[in-house]
C-alpha positions as CSV (number, residue, x, y, z in Angstrom):
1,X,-100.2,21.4,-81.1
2,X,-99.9,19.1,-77.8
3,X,-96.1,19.1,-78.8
4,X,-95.8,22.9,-79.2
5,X,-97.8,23.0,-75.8
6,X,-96.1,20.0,-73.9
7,X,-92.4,22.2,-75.1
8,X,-94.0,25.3,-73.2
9,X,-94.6,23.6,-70.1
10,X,-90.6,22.1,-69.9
11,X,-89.5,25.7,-70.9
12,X,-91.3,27.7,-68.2
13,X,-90.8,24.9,-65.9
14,X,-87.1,25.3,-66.4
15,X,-86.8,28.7,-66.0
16,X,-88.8,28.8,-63.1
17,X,-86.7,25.5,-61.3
18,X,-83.0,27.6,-62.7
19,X,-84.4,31.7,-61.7
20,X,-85.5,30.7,-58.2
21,X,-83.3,30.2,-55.6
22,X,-83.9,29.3,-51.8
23,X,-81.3,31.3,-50.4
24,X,-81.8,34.1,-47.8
25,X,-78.7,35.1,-47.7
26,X,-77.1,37.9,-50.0
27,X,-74.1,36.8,-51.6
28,X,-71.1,39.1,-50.2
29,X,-68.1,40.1,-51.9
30,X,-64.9,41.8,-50.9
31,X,-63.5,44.8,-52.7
32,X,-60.7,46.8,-52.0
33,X,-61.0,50.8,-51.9
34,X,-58.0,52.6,-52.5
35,X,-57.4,55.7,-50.4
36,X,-57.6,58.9,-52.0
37,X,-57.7,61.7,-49.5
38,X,-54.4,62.1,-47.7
39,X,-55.4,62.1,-43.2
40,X,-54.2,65.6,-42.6
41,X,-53.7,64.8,-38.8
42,X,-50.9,62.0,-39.9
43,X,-49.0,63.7,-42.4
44,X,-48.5,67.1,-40.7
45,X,-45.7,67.9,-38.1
46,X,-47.0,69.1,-34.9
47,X,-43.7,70.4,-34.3
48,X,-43.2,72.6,-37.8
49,X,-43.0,76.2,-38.2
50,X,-46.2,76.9,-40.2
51,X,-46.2,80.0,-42.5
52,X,-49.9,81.7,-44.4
53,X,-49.0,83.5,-47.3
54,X,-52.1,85.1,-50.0
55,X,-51.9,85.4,-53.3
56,X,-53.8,86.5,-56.7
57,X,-54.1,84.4,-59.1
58,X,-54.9,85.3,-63.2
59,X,-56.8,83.3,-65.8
60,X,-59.4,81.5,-63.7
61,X,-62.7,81.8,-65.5
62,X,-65.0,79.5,-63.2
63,X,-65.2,78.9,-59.5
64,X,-66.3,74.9,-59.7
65,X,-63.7,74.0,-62.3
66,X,-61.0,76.4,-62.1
67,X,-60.6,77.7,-58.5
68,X,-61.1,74.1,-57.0
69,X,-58.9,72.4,-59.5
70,X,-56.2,75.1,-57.7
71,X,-57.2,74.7,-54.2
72,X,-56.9,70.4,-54.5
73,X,-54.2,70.3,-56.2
74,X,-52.3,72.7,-53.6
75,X,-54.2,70.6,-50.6
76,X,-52.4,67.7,-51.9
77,X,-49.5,68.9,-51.7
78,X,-47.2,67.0,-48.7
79,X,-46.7,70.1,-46.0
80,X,-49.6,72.1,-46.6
81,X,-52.1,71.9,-43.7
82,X,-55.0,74.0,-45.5
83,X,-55.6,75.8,-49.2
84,X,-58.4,78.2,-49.7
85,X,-58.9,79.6,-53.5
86,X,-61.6,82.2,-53.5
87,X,-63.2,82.8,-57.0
88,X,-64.8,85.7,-56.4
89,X,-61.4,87.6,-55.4
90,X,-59.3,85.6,-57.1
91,X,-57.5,84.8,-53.9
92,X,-55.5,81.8,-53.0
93,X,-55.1,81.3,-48.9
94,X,-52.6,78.8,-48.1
95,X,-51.1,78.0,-44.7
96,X,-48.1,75.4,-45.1
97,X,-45.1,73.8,-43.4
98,X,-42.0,76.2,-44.3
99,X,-39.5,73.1,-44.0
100,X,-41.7,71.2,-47.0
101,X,-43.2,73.7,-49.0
102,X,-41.8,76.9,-50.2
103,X,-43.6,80.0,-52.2
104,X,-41.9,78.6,-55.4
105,X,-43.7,75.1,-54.9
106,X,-46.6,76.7,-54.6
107,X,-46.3,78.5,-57.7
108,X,-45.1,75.8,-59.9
109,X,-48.5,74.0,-58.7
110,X,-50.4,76.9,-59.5
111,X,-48.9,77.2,-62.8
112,X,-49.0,73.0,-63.4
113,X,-53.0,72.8,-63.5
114,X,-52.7,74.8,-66.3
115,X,-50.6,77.6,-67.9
116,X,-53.4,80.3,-68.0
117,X,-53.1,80.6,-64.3
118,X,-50.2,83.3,-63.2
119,X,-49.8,83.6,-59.5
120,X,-49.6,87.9,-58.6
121,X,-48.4,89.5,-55.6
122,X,-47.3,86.5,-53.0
123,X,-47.2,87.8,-49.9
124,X,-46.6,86.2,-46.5
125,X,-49.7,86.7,-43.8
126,X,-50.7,86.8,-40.1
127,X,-54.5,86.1,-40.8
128,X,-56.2,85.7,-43.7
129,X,-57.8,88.4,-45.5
130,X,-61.3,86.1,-45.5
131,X,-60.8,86.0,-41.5
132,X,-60.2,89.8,-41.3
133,X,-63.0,93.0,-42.4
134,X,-61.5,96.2,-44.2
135,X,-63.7,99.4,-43.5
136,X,-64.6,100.4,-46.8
137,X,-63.7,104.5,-47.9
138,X,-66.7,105.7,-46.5
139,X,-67.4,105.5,-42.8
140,X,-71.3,105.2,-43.8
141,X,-70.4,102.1,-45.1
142,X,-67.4,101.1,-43.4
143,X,-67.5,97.6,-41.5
144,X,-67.8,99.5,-38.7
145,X,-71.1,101.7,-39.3
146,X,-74.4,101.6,-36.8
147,X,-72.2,99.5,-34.2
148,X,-71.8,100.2,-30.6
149,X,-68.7,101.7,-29.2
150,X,-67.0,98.8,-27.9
151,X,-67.9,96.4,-31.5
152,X,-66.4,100.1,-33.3
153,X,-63.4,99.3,-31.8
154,X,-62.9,95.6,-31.9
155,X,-64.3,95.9,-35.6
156,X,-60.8,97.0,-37.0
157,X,-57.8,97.9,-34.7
158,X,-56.3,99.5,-37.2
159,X,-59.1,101.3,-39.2
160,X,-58.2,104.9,-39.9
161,X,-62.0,105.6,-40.3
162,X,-63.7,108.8,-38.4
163,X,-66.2,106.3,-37.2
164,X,-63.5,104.0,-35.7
165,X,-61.5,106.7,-34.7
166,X,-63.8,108.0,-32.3
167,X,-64.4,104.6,-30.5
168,X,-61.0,104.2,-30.1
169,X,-60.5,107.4,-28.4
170,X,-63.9,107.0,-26.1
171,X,-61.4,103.5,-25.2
C-alpha cells in the first residue's frame, strides 16, 4: 500500500512539475494567408470604356446557391468592375471593361457554373433596371401614384401613364 501510495505522489508530482509552465508570454506563430478576393481599385483601368449590359438567366432554382454562385464567378472575372444576379427576377447586372470582357465571355461563365443555366435576352444598358422604377399598367398603382407634381415627374421621364402625363404637362 505505501508503494502504491509513494507511486501516486511521483505521478501527480510529475504532471504537475511537466503541465505548468512559468511563461507569460503566448507563444506566436507566423502563418501565411493567401489572397482570395481580387482589389477592384488595382485591376480596373481608370481609363477603359465601361459597358452595363442585363440579362435573364434560366435554370436557377435558389438565390444563396445558384444566383451567387453566378454573380462570383462573373465578379472574378479580370475586366468586370461589378456583377449583380437578382434571384427573384432572374436578372444578371453586369457593368464590365469592353476591351477585356465581351457578351460571349460572359455567357460562357454563365454557362461554366453549370449547364442548367441559359443566358436569355442580352442586352446592352444605360442604368440598370434595379436603379430605375417602371409605372406599373395601372396609374393607381403606378410608381408614380399619391406623389406630388414635381416627384410625378422626376418618378419616370418616360412613363406614358395618365398620372405622369399630367405632371409633365403642369412642367
Amino acid at each position: 500500500m505505501k508503494t502504491l501510495k509513494t507511486l501516486s505522489i511521483v505521478a501527480i508530482m510529475a504532471f504537475v512539475f511537466t503541465s505548468c509552465k512559468n511563461e507569460t508570454q503566448p507563444e506566436v506563430k507566423t502563418v501565411d494567408i493567401e489572397k482570395t478576393k481580387k482589389d477592384v481599385a488595382t485591376t480596373l483601368d481608370p481609363n477603359a470604356t465601361y459597358a452595363k449590359v442585363e440579362f435573364g438567366i434560366d435554370g436557377m432554382t435558389c438565390a444563396m446557391g445558384c444566383a451567387k454562385t453566378i454573380e462570383k464567378k462573373m465578379a472574378k472575372m479580370e475586366g468586370v468592375k461589378s456583377a449583380k444576379v437578382d434571384f427573384d427576377n432572374r436578372l444578371a447586372m453586369v457593368e464590365y471593361d469592353e476591351a477585356k470582357v465581351t457578351p460571349k465571355s460572359l455567357e460562357e461563365a454563365v454557362g461554366k457554373v453549370s449547364d442548367t443555366y441559359k443566358v436569355k435576352d442580352m442586352h446592352a444598358v444605360d442604368a440598370f433596371g434595379a436603379e430605375k422604377k417602371a409605372c406599373k399598367a395601372d396609374c393607381k398603382e403606378a410608381c408614380c401614384a399619391n406623389k406630388t407634381d414635381a416627384e410625378k415627374v422626376a418618378c419616370k421621364a418616360d412613363c406614358k401613364k395618365e398620372c405622369c402625363s399630367k405632371a409633365k404637362k403642369a412642367k
